[in-house]
MDTraj code that builds the backbone (N, CA, C; nanometers):
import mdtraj as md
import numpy as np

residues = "UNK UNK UNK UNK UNK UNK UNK UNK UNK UNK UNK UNK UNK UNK UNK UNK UNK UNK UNK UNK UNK UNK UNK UNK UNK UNK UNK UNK UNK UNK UNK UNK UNK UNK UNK UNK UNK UNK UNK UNK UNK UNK UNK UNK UNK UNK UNK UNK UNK UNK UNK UNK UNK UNK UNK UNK UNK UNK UNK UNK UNK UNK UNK UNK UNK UNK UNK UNK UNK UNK UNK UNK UNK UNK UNK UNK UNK UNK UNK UNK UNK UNK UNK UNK UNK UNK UNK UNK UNK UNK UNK UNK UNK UNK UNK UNK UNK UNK UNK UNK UNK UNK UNK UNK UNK UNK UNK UNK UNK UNK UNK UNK UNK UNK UNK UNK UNK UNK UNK UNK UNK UNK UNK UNK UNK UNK UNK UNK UNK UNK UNK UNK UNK UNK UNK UNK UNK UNK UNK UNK UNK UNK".split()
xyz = np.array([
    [0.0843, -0.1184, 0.0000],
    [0.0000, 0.0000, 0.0000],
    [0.0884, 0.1242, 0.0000],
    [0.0706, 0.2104, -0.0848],
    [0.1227, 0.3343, -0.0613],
    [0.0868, 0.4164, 0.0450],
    [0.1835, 0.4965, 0.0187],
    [0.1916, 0.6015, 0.2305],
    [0.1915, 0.7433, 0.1858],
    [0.0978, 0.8461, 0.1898],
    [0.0956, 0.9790, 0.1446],
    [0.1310, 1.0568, 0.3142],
    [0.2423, 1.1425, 0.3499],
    [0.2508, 1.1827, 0.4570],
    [0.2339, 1.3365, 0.4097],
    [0.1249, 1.3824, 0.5263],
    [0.1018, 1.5784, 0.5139],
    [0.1832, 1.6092, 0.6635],
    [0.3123, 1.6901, 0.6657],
    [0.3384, 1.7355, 0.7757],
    [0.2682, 1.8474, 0.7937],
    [0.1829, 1.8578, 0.9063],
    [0.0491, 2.0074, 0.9278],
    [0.1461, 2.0753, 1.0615],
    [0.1465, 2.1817, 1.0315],
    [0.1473, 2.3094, 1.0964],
    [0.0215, 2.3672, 1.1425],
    [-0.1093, 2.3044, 1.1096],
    [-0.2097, 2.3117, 1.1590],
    [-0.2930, 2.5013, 1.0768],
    [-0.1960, 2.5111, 0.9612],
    [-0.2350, 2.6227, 0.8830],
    [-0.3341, 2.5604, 0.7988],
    [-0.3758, 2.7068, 0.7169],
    [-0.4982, 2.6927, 0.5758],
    [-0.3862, 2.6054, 0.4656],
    [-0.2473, 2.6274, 0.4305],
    [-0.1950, 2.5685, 0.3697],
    [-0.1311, 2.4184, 0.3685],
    [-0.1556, 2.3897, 0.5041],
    [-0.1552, 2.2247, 0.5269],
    [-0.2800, 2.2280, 0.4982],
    [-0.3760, 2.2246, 0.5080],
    [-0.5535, 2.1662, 0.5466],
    [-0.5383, 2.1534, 0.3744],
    [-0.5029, 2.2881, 0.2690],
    [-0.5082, 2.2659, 0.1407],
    [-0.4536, 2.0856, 0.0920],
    [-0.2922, 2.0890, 0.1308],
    [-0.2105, 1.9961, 0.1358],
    [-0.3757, 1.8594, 0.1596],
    [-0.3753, 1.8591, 0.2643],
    [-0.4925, 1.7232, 0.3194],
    [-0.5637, 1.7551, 0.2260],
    [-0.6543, 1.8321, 0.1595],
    [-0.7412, 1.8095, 0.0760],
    [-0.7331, 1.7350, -0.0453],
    [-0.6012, 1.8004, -0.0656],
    [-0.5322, 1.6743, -0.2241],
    [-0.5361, 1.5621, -0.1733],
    [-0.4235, 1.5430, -0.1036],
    [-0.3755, 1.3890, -0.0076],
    [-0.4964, 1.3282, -0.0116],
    [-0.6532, 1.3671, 0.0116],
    [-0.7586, 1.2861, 0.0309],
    [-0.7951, 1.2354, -0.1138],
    [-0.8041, 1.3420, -0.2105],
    [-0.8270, 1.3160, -0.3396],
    [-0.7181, 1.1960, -0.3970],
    [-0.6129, 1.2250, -0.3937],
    [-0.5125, 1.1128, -0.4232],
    [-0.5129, 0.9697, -0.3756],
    [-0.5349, 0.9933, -0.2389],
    [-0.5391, 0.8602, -0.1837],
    [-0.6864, 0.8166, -0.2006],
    [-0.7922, 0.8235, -0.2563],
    [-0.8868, 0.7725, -0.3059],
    [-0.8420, 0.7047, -0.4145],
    [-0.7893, 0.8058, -0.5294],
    [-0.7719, 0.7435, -0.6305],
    [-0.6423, 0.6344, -0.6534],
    [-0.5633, 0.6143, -0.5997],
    [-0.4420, 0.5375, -0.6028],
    [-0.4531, 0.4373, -0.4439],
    [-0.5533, 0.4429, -0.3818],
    [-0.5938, 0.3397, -0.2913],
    [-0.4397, 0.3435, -0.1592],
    [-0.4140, 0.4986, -0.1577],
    [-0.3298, 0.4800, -0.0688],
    [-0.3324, 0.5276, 0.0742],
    [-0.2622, 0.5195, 0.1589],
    [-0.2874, 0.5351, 0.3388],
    [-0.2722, 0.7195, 0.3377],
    [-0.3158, 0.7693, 0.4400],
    [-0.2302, 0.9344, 0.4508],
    [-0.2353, 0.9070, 0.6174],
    [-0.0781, 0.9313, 0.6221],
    [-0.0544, 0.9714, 0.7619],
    [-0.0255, 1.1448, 0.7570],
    [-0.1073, 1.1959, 0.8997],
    [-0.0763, 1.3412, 0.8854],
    [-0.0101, 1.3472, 1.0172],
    [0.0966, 1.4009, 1.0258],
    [0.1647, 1.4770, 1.0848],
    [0.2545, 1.5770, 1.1519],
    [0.2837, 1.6200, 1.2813],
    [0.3486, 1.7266, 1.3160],
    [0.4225, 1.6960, 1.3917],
    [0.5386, 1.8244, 1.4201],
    [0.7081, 1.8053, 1.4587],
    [0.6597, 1.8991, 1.5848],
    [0.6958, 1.8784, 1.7230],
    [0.6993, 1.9840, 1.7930],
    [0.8108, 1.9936, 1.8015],
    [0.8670, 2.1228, 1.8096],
    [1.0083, 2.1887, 1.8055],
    [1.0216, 2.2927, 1.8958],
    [1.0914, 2.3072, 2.0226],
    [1.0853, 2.3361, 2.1182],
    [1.2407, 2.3750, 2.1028],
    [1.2373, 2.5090, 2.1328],
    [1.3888, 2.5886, 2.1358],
    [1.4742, 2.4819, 2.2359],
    [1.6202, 2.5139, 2.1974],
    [1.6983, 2.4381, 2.3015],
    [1.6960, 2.5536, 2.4242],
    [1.7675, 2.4678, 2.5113],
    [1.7754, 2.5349, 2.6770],
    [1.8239, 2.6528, 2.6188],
    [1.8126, 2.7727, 2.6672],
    [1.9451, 2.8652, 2.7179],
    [1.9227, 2.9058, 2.8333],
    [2.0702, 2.8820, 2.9191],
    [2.0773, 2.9475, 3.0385],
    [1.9332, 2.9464, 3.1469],
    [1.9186, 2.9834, 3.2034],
    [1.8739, 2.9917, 3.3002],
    [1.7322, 2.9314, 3.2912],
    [1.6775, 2.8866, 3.1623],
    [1.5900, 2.8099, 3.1614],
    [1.5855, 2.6480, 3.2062],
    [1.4741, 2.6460, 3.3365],
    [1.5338, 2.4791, 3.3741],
    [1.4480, 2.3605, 3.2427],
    [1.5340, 2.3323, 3.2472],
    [1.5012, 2.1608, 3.1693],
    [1.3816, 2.1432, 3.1887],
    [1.3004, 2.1127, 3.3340],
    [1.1363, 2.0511, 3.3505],
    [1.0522, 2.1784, 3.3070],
    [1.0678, 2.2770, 3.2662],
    [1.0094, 2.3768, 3.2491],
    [0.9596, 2.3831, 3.0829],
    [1.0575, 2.3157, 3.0020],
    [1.0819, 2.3311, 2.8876],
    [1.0073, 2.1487, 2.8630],
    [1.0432, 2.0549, 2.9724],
    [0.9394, 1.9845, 2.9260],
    [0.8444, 1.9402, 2.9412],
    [0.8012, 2.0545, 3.0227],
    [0.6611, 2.0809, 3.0066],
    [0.5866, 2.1365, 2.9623],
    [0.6613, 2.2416, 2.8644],
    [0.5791, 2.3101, 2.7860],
    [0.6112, 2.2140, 2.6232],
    [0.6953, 2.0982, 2.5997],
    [0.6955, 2.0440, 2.5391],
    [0.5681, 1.9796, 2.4977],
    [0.5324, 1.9073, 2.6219],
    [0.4372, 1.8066, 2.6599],
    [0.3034, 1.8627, 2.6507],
    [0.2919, 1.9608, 2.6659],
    [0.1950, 2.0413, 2.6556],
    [0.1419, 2.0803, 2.5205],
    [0.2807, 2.1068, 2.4405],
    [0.2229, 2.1257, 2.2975],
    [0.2429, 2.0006, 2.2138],
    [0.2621, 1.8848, 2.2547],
    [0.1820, 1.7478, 2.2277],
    [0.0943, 1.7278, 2.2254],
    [0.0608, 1.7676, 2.3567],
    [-0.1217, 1.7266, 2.3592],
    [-0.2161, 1.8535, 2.2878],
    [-0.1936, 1.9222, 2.2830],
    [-0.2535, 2.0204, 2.2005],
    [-0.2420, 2.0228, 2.0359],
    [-0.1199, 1.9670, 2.0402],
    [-0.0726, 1.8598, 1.8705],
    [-0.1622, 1.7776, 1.8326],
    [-0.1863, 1.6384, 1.9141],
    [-0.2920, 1.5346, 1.9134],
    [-0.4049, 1.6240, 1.8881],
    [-0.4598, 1.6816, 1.9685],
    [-0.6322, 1.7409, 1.9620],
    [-0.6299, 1.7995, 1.8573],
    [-0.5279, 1.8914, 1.8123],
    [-0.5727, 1.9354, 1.6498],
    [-0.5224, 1.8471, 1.5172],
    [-0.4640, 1.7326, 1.5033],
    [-0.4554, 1.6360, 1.4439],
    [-0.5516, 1.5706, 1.4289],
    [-0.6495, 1.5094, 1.4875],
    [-0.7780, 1.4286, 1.5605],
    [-0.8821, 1.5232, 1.5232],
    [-0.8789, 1.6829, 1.4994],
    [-0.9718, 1.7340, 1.4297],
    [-0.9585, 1.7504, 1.2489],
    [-0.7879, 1.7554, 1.2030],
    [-0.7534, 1.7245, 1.0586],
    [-0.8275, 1.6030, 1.0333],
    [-0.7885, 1.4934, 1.0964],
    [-0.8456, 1.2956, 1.0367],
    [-0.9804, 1.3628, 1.0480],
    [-1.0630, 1.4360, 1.1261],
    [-1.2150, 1.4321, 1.0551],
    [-1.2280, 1.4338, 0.9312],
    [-1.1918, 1.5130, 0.8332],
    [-1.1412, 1.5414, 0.6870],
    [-1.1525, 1.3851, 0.6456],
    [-1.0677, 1.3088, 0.6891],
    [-1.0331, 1.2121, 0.5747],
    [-1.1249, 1.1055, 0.6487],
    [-1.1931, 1.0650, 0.7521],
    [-1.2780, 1.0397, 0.8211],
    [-1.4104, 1.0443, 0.7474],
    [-1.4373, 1.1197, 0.7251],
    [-1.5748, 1.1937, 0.6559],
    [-1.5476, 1.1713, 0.4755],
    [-1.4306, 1.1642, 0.4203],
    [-1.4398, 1.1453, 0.3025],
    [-1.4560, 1.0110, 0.2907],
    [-1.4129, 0.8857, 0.4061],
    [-1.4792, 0.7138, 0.3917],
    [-1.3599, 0.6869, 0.2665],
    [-1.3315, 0.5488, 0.3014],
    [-1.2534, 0.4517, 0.2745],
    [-1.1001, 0.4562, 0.2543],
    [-1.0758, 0.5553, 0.3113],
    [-0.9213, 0.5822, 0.3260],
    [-0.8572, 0.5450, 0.4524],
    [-0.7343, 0.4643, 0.4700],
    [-0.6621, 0.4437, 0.5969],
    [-0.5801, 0.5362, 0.6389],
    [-0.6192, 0.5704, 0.7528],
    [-0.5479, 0.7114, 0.7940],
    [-0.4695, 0.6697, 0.9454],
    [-0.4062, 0.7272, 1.0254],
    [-0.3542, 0.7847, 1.1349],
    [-0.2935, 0.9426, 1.1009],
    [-0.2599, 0.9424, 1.2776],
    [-0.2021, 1.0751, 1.3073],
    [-0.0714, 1.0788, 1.3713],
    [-0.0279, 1.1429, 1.3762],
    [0.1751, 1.1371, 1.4219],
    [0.2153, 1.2461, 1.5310],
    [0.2624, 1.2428, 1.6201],
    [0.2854, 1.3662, 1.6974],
    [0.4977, 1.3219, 1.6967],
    [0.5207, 1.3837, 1.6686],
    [0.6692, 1.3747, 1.6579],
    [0.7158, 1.5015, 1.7394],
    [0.8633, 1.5060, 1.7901],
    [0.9368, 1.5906, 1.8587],
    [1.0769, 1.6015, 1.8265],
    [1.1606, 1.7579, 1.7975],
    [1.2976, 1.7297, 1.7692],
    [1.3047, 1.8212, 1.6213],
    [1.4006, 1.8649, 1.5656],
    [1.4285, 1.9050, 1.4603],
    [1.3304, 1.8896, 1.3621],
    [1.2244, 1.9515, 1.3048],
    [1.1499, 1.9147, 1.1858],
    [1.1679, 1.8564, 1.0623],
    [1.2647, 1.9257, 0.9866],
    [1.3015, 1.8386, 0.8737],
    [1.3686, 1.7277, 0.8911],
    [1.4937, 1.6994, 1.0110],
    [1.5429, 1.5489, 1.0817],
    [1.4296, 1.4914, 1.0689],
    [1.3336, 1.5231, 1.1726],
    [1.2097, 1.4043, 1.1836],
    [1.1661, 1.3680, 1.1439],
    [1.1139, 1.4202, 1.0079],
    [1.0065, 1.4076, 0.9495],
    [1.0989, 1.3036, 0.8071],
    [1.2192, 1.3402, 0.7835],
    [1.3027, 1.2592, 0.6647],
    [1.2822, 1.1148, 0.7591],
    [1.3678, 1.1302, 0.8704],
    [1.3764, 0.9921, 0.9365],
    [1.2349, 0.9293, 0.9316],
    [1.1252, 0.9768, 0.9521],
    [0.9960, 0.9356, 0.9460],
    [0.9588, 0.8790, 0.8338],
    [0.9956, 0.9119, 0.7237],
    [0.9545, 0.8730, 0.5908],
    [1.0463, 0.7652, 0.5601],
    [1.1764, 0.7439, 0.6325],
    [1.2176, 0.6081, 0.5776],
    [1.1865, 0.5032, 0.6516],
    [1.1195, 0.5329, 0.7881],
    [1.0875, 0.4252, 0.8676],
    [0.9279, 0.3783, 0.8218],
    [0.8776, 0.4879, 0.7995],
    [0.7089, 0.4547, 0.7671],
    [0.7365, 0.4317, 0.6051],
    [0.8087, 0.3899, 0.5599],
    [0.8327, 0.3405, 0.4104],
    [0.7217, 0.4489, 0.3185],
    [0.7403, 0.5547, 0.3270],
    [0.6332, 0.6791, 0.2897],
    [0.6698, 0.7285, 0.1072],
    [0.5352, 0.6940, 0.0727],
    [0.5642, 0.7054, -0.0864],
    [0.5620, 0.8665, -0.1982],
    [0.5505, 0.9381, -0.0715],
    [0.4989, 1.0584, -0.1375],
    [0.4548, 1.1887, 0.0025],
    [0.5519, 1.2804, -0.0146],
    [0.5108, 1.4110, 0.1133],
    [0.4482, 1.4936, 0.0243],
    [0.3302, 1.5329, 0.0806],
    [0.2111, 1.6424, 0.0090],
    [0.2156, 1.7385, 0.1350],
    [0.2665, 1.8338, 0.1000],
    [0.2839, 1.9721, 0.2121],
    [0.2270, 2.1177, 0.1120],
    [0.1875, 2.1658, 0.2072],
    [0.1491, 2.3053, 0.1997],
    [0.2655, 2.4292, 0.2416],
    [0.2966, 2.5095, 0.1327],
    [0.3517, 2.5976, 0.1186],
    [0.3429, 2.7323, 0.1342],
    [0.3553, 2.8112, 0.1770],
    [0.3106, 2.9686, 0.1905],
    [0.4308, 3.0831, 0.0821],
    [0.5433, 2.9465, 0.0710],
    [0.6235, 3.1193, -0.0139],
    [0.7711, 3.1546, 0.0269],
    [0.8580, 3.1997, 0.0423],
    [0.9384, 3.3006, 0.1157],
    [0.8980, 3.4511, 0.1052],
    [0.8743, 3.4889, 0.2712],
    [0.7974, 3.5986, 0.2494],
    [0.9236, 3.7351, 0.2970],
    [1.0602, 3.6536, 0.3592],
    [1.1050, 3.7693, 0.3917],
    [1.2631, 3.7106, 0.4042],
    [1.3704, 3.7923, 0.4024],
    [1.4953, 3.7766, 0.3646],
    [1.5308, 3.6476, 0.4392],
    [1.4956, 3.6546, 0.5924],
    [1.5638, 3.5088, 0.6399],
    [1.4789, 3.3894, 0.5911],
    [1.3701, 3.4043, 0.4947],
    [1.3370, 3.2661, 0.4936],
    [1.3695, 3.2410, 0.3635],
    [1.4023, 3.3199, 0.2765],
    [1.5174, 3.3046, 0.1569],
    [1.6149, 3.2461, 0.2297],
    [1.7157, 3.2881, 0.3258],
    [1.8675, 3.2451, 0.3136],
    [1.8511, 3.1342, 0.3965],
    [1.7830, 3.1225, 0.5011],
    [1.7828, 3.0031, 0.5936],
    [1.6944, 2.8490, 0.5003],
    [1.5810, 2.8691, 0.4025],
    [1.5101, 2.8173, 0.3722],
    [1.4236, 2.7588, 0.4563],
    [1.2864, 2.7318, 0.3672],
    [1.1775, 2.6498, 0.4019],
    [1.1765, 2.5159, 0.4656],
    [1.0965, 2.4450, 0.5513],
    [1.0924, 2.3313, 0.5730],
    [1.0813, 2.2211, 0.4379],
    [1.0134, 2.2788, 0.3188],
    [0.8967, 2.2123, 0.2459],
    [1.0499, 2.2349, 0.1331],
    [1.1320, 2.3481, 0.1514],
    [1.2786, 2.3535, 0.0373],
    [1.3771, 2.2097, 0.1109],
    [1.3600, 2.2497, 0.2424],
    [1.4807, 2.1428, 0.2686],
    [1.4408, 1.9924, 0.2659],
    [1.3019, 1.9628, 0.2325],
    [1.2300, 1.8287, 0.2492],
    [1.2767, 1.7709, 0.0791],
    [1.2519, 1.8964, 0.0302],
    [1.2977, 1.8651, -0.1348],
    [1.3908, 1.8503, -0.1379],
    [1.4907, 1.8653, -0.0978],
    [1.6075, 1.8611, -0.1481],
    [1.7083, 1.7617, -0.0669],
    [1.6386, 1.6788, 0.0594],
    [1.6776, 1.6324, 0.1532],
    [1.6381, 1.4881, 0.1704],
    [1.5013, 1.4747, 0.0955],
    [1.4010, 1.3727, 0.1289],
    [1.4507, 1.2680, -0.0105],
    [1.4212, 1.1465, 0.0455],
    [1.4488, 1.0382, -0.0316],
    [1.3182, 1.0099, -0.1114],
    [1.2042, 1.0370, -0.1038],
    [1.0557, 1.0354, -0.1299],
    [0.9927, 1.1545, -0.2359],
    [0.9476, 1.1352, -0.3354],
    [0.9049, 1.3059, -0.4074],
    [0.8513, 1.3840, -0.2709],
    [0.8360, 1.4987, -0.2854],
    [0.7858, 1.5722, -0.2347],
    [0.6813, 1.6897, -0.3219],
    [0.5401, 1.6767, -0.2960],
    [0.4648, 1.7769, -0.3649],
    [0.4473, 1.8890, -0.2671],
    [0.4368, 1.9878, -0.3317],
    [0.4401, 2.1217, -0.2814],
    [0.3261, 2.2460, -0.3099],
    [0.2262, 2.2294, -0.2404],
    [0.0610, 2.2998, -0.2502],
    [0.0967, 2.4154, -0.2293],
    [0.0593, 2.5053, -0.3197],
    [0.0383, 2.6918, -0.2719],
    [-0.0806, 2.6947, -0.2480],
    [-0.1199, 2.8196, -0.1669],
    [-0.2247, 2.8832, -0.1221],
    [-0.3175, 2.8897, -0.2320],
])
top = md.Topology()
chain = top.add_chain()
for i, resn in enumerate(residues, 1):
    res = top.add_residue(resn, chain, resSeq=i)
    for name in ("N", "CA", "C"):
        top.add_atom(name, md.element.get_by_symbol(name[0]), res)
traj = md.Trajectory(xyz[None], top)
């Protein structure tokens, strides 16, 4: 079975992303896992460790609950195999490592653009997935 993965940021331009992913995986009879990276600054200084993971943990579970409202989407469209992913740690790390472990045939992400000088020079999640990822990667505009 093929594996369509949407990493959601929980924007209008992931939800776009899921809307294809649903259309596709109807027609090519394949799974969509959707998921998200929580990424939680490293320590600095004077910030304690349990503080940081708890606000980790926190935006896990607040990850899950709006994931669990995305699968309504593909829920409601009927006969598609779905789950949801809550991942933690570097985003583009995770999400590559994710796709070779979930043997993932295809990343359908939502794009917004480079809207301002550092996201030219630093790049996109959805640039470095392309250029990083062992899997095509499709790339939805607004």
């Amino acid at each position: 079975m093929k594996t369509i993965l949407i990493p959601s940021d929980f924007s209008k331009f992931s939800e776009n992303a899921l809307h294809l992913a649903i259309v596709l995986a109807h027609s090519l009879g394949a799974k969509i896992i959707v998921c998200h990276v929580v990424q939680v600054p490293i320590a600095i200084g004077e910030i304690p460790f349990a503080l940081l993971e708890k606000e980790k943990n926190e935006l896990k579970e607040k990850a899950e609950i709006l994931l669990k409202a995305q699968a309504l989407h593909i829920h409601h469209a009927g006969g598609i195999s779905y789950e949801t992913k809550v991942l933690d740690g570097e985003i583009t790390k995770e999400l590559i490592e994710f796709t070779t472990k979930e043997k993932v045939s295809l990343i359908i992400m939502g794009t917004k653009g480079a809207k301002n000088v550092q996201d030219i020079i630093l790049g996109s999640v959805t640039e470095q997935l392309i250029q990083n990822s062992l899997c095509p990667v499709m790339a939805v505009p607004e």
